[in-house]
SEMARVO-716160 format. One line per 8 residues: number of its first residue (from 1); their letters; for each residue x, y, z of C-alpha. Coordinates in steps of 0.25 Angstrom, whole numbers. Each point is the difference from the previous one (the first is absolute). Layout:
% residues N
NUM	a	X:Y:Z  ...
***
This chain:
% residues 625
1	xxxxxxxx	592:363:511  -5:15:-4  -14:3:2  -8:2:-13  -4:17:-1  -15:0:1  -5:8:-13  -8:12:4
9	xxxxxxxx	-7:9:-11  7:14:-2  -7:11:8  -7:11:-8  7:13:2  -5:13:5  8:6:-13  -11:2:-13
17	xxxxxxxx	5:-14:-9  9:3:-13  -6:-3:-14  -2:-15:-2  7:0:-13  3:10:-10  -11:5:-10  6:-11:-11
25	xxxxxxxx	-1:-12:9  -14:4:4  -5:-1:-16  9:-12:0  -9:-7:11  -13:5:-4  4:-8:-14  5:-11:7
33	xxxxxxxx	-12:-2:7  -9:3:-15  8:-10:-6  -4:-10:11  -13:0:0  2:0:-16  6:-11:1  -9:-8:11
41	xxxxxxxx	-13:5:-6  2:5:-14  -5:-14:-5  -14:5:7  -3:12:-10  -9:-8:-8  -7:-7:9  -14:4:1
49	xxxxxxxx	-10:0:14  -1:-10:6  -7:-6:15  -5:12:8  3:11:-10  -13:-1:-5  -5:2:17  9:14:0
57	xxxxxxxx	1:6:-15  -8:-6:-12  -14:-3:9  2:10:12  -9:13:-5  6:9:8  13:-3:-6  -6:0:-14
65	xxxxxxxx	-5:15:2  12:4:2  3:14:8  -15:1:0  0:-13:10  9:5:9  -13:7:10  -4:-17:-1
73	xxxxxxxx	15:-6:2  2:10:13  -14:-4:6  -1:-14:-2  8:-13:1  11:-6:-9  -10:-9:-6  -14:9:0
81	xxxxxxxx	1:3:-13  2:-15:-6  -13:-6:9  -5:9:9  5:-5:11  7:12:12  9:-8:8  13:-7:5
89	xxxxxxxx	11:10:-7  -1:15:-4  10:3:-10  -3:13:-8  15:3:-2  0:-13:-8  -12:3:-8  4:14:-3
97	xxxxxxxx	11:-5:-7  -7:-10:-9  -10:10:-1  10:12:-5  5:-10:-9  -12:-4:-7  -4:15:-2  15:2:-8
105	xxxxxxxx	2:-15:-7  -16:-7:1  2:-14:2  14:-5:-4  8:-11:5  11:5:-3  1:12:6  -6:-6:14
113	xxxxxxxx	14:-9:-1  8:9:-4  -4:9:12  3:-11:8  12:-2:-7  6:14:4  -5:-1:14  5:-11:4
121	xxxxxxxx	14:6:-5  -2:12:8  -1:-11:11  12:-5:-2  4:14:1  -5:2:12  6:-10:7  15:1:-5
129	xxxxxxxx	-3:16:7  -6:-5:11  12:-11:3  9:11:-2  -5:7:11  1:-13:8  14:-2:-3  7:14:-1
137	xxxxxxxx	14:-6:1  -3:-12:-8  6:-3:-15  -11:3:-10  0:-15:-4  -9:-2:14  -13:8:-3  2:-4:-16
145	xxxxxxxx	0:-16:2  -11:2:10  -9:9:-10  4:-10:-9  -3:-12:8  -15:6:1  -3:4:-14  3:-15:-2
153	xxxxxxxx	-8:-8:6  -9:-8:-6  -10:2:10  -3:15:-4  -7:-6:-13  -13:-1:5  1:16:3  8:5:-12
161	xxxxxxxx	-5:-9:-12  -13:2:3  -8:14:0  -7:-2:12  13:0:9  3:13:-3  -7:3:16  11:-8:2
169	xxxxxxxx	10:8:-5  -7:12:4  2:-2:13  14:-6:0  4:15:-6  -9:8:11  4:-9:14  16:-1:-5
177	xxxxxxxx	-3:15:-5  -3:3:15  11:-7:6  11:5:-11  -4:17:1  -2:-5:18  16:-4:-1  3:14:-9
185	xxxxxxxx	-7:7:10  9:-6:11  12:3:-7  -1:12:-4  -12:7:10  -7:4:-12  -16:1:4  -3:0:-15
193	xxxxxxxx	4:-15:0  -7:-2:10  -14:6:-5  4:-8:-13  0:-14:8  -12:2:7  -9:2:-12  8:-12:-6
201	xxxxxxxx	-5:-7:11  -15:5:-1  1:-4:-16  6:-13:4  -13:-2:9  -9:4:-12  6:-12:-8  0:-11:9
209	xxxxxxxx	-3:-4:12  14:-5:4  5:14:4  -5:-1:14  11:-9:4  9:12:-2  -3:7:11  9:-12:6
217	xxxxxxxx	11:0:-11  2:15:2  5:0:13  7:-14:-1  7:8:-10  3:12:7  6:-10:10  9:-8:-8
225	xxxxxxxx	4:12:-11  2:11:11  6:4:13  -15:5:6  -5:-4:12  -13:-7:2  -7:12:5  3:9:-12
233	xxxxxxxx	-3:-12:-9  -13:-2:7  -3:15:-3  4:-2:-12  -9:-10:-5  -13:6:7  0:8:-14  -2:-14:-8
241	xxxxxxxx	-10:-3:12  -8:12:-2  -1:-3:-16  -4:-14:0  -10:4:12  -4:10:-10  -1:-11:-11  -8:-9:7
249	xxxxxxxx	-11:10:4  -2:5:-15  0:-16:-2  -12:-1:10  -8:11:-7  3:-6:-14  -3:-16:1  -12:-8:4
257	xxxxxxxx	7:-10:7  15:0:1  -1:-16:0  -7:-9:-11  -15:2:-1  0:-16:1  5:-11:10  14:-5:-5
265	xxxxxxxx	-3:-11:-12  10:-11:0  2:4:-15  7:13:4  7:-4:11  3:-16:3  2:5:15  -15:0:1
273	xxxxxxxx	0:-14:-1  9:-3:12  -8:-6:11  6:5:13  8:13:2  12:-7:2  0:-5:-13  -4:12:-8
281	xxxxxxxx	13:8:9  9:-14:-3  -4:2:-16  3:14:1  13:-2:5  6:-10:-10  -5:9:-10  9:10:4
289	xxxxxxxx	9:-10:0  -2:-2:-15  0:15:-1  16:0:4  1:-12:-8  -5:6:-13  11:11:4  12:-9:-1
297	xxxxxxxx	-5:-10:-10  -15:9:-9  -2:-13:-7  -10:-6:-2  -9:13:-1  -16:4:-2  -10:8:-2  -9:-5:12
305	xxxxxxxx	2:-9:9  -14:-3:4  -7:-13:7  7:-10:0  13:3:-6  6:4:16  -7:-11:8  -6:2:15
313	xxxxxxxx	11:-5:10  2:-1:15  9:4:9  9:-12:2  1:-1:-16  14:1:-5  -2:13:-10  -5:7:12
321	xxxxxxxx	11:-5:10  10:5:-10  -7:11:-2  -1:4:16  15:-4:0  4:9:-10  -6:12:5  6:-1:13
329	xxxxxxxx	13:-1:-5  -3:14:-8  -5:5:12  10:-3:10  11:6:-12  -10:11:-3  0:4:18  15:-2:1
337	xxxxxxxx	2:9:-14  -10:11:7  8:3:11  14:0:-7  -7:9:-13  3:-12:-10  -5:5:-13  -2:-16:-3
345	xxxxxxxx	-12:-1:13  -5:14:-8  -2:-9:-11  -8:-11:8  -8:10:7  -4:6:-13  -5:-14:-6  -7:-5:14
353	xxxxxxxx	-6:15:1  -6:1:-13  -5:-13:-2  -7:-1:13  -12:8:-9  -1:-11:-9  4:-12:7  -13:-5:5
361	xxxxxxxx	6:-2:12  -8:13:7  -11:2:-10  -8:-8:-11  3:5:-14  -9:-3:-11  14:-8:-6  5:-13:6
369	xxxxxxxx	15:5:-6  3:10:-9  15:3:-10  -4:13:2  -1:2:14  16:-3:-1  2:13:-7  4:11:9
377	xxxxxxxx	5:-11:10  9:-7:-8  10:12:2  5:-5:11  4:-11:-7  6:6:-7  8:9:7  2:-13:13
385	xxxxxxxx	5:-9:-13  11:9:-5  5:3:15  1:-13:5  8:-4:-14  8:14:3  2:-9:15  3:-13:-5
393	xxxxxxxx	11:4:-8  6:9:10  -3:12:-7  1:14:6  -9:8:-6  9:12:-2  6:4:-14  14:-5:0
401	xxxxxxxx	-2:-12:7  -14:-5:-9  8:4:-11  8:-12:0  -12:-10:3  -3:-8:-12  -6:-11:8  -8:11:6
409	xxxxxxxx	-5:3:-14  0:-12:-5  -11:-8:4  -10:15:1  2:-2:-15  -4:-15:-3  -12:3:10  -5:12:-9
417	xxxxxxxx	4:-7:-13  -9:-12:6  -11:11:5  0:7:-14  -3:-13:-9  -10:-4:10  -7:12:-1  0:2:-16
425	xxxxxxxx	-5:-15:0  -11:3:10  -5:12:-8  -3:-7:-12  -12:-8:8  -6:16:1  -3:2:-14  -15:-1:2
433	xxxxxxxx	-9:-9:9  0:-12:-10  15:-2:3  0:4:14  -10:-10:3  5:-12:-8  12:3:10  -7:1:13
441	xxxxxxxx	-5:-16:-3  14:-4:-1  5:7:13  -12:0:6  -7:-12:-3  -8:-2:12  -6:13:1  -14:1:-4
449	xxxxxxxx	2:14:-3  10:-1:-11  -10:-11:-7  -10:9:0  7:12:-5  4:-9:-14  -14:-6:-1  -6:14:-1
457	xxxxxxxx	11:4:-8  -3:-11:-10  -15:4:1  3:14:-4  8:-5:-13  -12:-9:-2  -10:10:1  7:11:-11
465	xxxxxxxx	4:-12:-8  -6:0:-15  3:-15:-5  -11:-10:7  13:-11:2  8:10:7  -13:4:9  -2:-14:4
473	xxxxxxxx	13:-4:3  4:12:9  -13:-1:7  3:-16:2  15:6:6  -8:10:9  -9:-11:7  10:-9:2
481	xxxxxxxx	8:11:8  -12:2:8  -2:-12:5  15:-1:3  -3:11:7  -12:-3:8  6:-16:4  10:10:7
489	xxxxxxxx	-11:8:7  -14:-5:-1  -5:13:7  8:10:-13  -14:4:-4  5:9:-13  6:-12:-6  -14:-6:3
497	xxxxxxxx	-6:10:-6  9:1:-13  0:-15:-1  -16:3:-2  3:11:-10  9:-9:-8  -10:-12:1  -12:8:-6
505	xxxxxxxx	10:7:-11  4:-16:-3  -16:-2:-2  -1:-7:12  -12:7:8  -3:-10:10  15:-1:5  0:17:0
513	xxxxxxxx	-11:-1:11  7:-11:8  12:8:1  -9:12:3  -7:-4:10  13:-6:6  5:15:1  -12:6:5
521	xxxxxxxx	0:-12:13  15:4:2  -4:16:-3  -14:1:3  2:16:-4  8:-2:-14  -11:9:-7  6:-5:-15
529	xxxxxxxx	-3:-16:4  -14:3:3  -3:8:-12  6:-9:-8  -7:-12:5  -13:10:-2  5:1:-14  -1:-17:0
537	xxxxxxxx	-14:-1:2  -3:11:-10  4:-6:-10  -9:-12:4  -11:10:-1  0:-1:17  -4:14:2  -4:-2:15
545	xxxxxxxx	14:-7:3  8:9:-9  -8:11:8  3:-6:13  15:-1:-3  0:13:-8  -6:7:15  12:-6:8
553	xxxxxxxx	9:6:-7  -6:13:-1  -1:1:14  14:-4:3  4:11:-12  -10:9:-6  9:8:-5  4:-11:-12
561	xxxxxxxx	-4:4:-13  -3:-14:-6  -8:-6:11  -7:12:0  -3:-1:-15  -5:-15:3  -8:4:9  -6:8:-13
569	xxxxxxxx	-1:-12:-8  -9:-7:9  -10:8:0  3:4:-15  -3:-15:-3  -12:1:8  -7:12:-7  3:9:11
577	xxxxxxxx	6:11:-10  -1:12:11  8:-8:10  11:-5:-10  1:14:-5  3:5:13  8:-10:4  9:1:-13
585	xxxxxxxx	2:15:1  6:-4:14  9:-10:-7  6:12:-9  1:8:9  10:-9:7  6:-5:-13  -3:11:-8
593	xxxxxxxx	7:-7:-12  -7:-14:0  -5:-3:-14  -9:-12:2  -7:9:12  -2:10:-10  -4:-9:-10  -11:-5:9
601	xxxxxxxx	-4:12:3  -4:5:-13  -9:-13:-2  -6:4:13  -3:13:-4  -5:-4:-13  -9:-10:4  -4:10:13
609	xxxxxxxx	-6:9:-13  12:10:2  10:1:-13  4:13:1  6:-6:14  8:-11:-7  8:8:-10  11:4:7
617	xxxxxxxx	2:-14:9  1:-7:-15  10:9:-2  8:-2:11  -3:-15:-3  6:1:-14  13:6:5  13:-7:-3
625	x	6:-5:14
***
C-alpha cells in the first residue's frame, strides 16, 4: 500500500512574483465581485436607517458637522457625540467616513448603503487577491470560490445591510489590507508594500477593536505562506507590535474609561447573570459553539440575542460538552496542520484567533453574541470549507487536475446558491426598525431586548400618528411588548420606564407612576423616571412633591433641558417670577429650541412687568417645528 503524499503549501520564491492576471481578467474580477455584491445587497438600496444608525450618523453631532467634527471625532469616543459618554471604543476612522459622507450627500439612506455596497465588493476583492497570494500555483477557481464563499454568507447582513456595520467593513479592508501588501512585500522585497500594510494596519485599529489580534495572524501567516524562519518572523512582526503599542497609548490619552462606565447589566450581556465563574466560562463556550454552527447552517438569525434567548448553562450541559469537544477536535487538526503548513489549520487559526476578542471567553462585552462579530472571522470559513471540499473529492489543487473536478465544484455552487437566497431573504427584515423588530420576536422570542425594541417602535408611530384610533391602538401594541419584555427581565428598567410613558399617553396617570417608580427602584439614577414622576404630581397641583422629584433628577443630570424647565414651573406657579426666569433661561440654553419653554417664559416675563423681554421668546414660540 503507498503511502498518501502529505500536501505541503508552495514556498514563496526569492524571484519578484509574475502578474496575477492580465490587465482584462483584472476588470473582469473587479466586476465580478460588483456584480456580487449587487446581486447579494442590491435589494438593500432603499432600505432606510435602522437600529444603531441613529447612535453613529443621524443623532451623532460630530458626524452631523461634517468635516467641521473631525477636531471632535479624533478626540473623543465612538459614541461621545450621540450621549456624551467617552469610553469603550475609539473609532474616528469610522466616524470620519460617515462624517465626509454627510458633508457631500446629508442625510441619505441610500447613499450610506450604497457605500456599503461597493465596499463590501472591494472585500470580495480583497480576498480573491489575497488567496491568490496564498496559492501561487493553484487554479484560479480556489481564491474565487473562496471569495465567493465569504461574500455569501448570510451571516455578514447584520454588517452590510445595515449602515452602522460599515466599521465592520472597515476593518475587514484595513487588517486583510495589511496582510495582502505584508505577502507583496514578501514576494517581491518591495519596502513600499510594506509601508502600505502597516498604515492598513493602523487604520484597521482606528475601526475596530478587533485588529489587535493581528499581531498574531501576521506571523502565523508568515509561517504558514513563506519559507521564513521564526526569528525573521518575530522581527518582522515587532512593526505591528510597535503600531498597535502606538494605538493603545493614543487610546489611553482619548477615553475616560476603556471599559463601561457601569457594572455589566444582564440586559447587555445575559453572561452577567451567571452565577459562578464556571458557568459564565461554560456559557461562553457553547456560544462559540453556535457561533460555528451559524457558520455551517445561518438560520435562524437576529438582530440581538439578549437575556434570555442564550440561556445560562454548566459545565456538564450537553451544548457545552459538544462545544469543548468540537474545539479540541479543531485544535488538535489546527497543531498538526501548523507544523506541516496546512493552509486548512491557517484557516482554523484565523477563526480561533480573531474571535477570542469577542468570545466572551477572555473578556466581558457589552453583547451576549453578536452576527457581526462573525464578520472578519468567517473567512476562515470560508476558505477551510472550500479546502476540505477541494480534500474530500481528491482534488489537487493545481490547474490541470481541478479542471476536471465537477464534484469539486459541484456542491461550492449549491452552498453559495443556498448562501445567496438566504442572504437576500435576510436583508428584507433591514428595511427599517419596524420590520427588523417584528423579526427579532420571531427569532428571538425570548429576548427582552428584542421586545422592547418593537414596543418603542410602536410608541414612536403612536406618538407622530394624526388619527386618535390609530394612536391608541399602536400605543396598546407598545405596552403590551413591554410587558413581554419586563416578564423576561424584571430588572429591564427602560421598558419600565416606557411602559409608564405609554400608560400616561393612554391617560392612565396612576399606572405611569407605578411603572416609574418601578424604574427608579431598579435604577435609582435614571434622571428621566424622576422627572417624570415629578411631572405626576404637578399636575395634581403637588408642587412640594413635584419639586422634590424634579431635584433628584436635577441632581443625577443638571444638564437636561426639560427638568431644568420644571424646575421653572414650580416656582412660576408659586409667584416666584425671578426664579422661574432664571431657571427657564437655563432651560433654553440647554434646548435652545423648546417652544413651551419659550412660551412660558414670555408669560413670565410679562407678568414680571418686562414685555420688551418677551417679544422675541413669543417668536420663537410661534415658530413652525
Amino acid at each position: 500500500m503507498s503511502k498518501k503524499k502529505k500536501s505541503r503549501q508552495p514556498q514563496v520564491s526569492s524571484q519578484k512574483a509574475p502578474s496575477l492576471t492580465p490587465d482584462k481578467g483584472k476588470w473582469k474580477m473587479i466586476l465580478l465581485f460588483i456584480g456580487v455584491a449587487l446581486v447579494l445587497y442590491g435589494n438593500t438600496l432603499g432600505h432606510d436607517y435602522a437600529l444603531d444608525d441613529d447612535v453613529v450618523f443621524l443623532k451623532n453631532q460630530f458626524v452631523q458637522n461634517g468635516f467641521s467634527g473631525f477636531g471632535d471625532i479624533l478626540s473623543n469616543g465612538f459614541i461621545t457625540g450621540f450621549n456624551g459618554t467617552n469610553d469603550q471604543s475609539y473609532r474616528p476612522l469610522v466616524l470620519m467616513a460617515f462624517a465626509t459622507e454627510h458633508a457631500i450627500f446629508g442625510n441619505s439612506p441610500a447613499i450610506g448603503h450604497f457605500i456599503n455596497l461597493l465596499l463590501y465588493a472591494c472585500c470580495g476583492l480583497l480576498v480573491f487577491k489575497l488567496m491568490r497570494l496564498f496559492f501561487k500555483e493553484a487554479n484560479i477557481w480556489i481564491p474565487v470560490l473562496i471569495a465567493l464563499v465569504f461574500m455569501a454568507h448570510p451571516v455578514h447582513t447584520e454588517a452590510v445591510a445595515n449602515i452602522k456595520g460599515r466599521d465592520d467593513i472597515l476593518h475587514f479592508l484595513f487588517a486583510i489590507g495589511s496582510v495582502y501588501y505584508l505577502m507583496k512585500y514578501v514576494n517581491g522585497g518591495n519596502k513600499k508594500q510594506l509601508i502600505w500594510s502597516g498604515l492598513c494596519y493602523f487604520a484597521a485599529l482606528l475601526c475596530k477593536e478587533m485588529a489587535v489580534t493581528f499581531v498574531a495572524i501576521i506571523p502565523l501567516t508568515l509561517w504558514f505562506f513563506t519559507d521564513w524562519k521564526w526569528k525573521r518572523i518575530l522581527t518582522q512582526t515587532a512593526l505591528y507590535t510597535g503600531i498597535l503599542g502606538t494605538y493603545m497609548l493614543i487610546r489611553l490619552s482619548v477615553l475616560d474609561g476603556l471599559t463601561f462606565d457601569e457594572d455589566m447589566r444582564i440586559v447587555n450581556n445575559s453572561l452577567a447573570a451567571a452565577g459562578t465563574e464556571a458557568e459564565r466560562l461554560s456559557t461562553s463556550l457553547m456560544i462559540m459553539g453556535l457561533y460555528v454552527k451559524l457558520l455551517f447552517v445561518p438560520h435562524p438569525l437576529s438582530w440581538d440575542y439578549s437575556f434570555n434567548q442564550i440561556s445560562i448553562v454548566g459545565l456538564a450541559s450537553w451544548q457545552t460538552l459538544i462545544s469543548i469537544a468540537l474545539f479540541a477536535g479543531l485544535g488538535i487538526v489546527a497543531i498538526r496542520g501548523f507544523i506541516k503548513k496546512d493552509a486548512l489549520a491557517w484557516g482554523i487559526l484565523f477563526f480561533l484567533i480573531t474571535m477570542s476578542i469577542v468570545s466572551n471567553v477572555f473578556i466581558m462585552l457589552g453583547a451576549t453574541m453578536g452576527e457581526r462579530f462573525l464578520f472578519t472571522p468567517s473567512l476562515g470559513f470560508a476558505m477551510v470549507l472550500v479546502l476540505l471540499v477541494a480534500r474530500i473529492n481528491k482534488s489537487e489543487l493545481t490547474s490541470l487536475v481541478l479542471a476536471k473536478k465537477k464534484p469539486f465544484i459541484v456542491p461550492i455552487v449549491i452552498v453559495l446558491l443556498l448562501f445567496t437566497v438566504k442572504t437576500m431573504q435576510r436583508n428584507t427584515v433591514w428595511k427599517d426598525n419596524q420590520s427588523l423588530y417584528e423579526s427579532g420576536v420571531i427569532s428571538a422570542p425570548n429576548s427582552t431586548r428584542t421586545w422592547s425594541a418593537l414596543g418603542t417602535s410602536y410608541r414612536i408611530q403612536a406618538e407622530t400618528s394624526q388619527y386618535a384610533s390609530e394612536k391608541q391602538s399602536l400605543f396598546n401594541e407598545a405596552l403590551r411588548s413591554y410587558q413581554k419584555s419586563v416578564a423576561i427581565l424584571d430588572d429591564n428598567f427602560e421598558s419600565w420606564y416606557n411602559m409608564g410613558v405609554v400608560y400616561n399617553q393612554l391617560g392612565s396617570p396612576e399606572n405611569a407612576l407605578l411603572t416609574f417608580r418601578k424604574t427608579v427602584s431598579i435604577s435609582p439614577t435614571y434622571a428621566n423616571a424622576w422627572n417624570n414622576i415629578g411631572v405626576h404630581y404637578f399636575n395634581k397641583n403637588e408642587y412640594d412633591s413635584a419639586q422634590a422629584n424634579f431635584q433628584r433628577a436635577y441632581d443625577i443630570n443638571p444638564n437636561d433641558g426639560n427638568t431644568v424647565a420644571n424646575m421653572g414651573l414650580i416656582y412660576h406657579n408659586r409667584g416666584d417670577l425671578p426664579s422661574a426666569i432664571s431657571w427657564y433661561l437655563r432651560g433654553l440654553q440647554l434646548e435652545p429650541n423648546n417652544r413651551n419653554t419659550a412660551k412660558n417664559l414670555a408669560l413670565a416675563y410679562r407678568q414680571n412687568g418686562e414685555p420688551a423681554k418677551a417679544v422675541p421668546y413669543e417668536n420663537l414660540a410661534r415658530r413652525p417645528q
